[in-house]
C-alpha positions in Angstrom: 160.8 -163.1 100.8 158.3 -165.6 101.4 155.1 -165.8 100.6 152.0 -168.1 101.8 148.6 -167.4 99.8 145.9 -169.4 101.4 142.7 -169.8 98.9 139.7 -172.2 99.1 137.7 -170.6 102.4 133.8 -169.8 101.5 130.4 -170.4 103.2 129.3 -174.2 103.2 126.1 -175.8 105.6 127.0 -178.3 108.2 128.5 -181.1 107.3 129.8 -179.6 103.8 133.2 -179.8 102.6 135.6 -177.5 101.4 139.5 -178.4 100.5 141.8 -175.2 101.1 145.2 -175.0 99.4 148.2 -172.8 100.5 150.7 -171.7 97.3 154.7 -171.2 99.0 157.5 -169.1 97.4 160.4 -167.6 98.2 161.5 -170.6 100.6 162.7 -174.6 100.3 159.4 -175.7 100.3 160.1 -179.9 100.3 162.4 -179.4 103.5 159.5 -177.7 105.5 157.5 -179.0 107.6 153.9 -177.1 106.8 150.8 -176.9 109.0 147.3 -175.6 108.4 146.3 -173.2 111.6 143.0 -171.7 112.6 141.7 -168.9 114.6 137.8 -168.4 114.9 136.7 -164.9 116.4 137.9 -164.2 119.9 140.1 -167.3 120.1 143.6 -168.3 119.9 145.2 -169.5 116.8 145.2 -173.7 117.0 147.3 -176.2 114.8 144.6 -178.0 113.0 146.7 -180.3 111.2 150.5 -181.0 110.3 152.2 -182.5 107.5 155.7 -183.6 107.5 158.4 -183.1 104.5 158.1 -186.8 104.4 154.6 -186.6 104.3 153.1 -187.8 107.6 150.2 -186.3 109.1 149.3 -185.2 112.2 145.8 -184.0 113.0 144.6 -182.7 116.0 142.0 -184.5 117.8 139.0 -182.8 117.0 139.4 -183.2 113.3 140.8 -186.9 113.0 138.6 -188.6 110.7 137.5 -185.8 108.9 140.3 -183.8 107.6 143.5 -184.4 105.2 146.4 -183.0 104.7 148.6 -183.5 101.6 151.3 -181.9 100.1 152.7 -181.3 96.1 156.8 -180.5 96.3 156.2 -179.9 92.8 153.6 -177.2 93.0 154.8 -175.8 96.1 151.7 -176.2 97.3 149.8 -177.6 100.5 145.6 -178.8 100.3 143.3 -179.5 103.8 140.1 -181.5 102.6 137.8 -180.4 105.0 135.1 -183.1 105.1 131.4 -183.0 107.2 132.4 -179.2 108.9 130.8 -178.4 112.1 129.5 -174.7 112.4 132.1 -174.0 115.4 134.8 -174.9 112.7 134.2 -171.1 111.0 137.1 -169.0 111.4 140.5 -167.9 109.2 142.2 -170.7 108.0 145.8 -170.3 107.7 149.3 -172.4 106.3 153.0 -172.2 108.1 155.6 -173.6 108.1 156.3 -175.7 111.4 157.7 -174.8 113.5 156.1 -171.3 113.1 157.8 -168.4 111.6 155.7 -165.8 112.9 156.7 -163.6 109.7 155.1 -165.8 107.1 151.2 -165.3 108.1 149.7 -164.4 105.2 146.1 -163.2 105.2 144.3 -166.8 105.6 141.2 -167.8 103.5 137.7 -167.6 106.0 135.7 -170.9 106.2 131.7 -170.3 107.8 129.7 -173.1 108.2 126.4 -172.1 108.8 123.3 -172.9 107.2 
């Protein structure tokens, strides 16, 4: 069964940073293509950023600049440095792989930037 465990959400003040990381198990992990989502309240879920099993990144517009994606095969693990966060960036943070399997969500890790 796999299992994605998001961890690294908390409250920071505008412009703050926060790096999230994402612990996989139960599947291939180095083969997968992973991608951090994000959902704020009352919206849809949006790709913030993707990472390849080769390791290139792909961010999505509003983040370029700001954000990084990295991977470690050997910790199974995925990180997002979130760097100078914008309040409208609050909302449940969340790992898949890519494409999607809707079946791995796990609970996400919330990120509020407010001051």
């Amino acid at each position: 069964q796999v299992q994605l465990v998001e961890s690294g959400g908390g409250l920071v003040q505008p412009g703050g940073s926060l790096r999230l990381s994402c612990a996989a198990s139960g599947l291939i992990f180095s083969i997968n293509d992973m991608g951090w989502y994000r959902q704020a309240p009352g919206q849809q879920r949006e790709l913030v950023a993707l990472i390849t099993a080769w390791s290139t990144a792909h961010y999505a517009d509003s983040v370029k600049g700001r954000f990084t994606i990295t991977r470690d095969n050997a910790k199974r693990t995925v990180y997002l440095q979130m760097n100078s966060l914008k309040p409208e960036e609050t909302a449940v943070y969340y790992c898949n792989v890519n494409p999607i399997q809707t079946s791995y969500w796990g609970q996400g890790t919330q990120v509020t930037v407010s001051s």
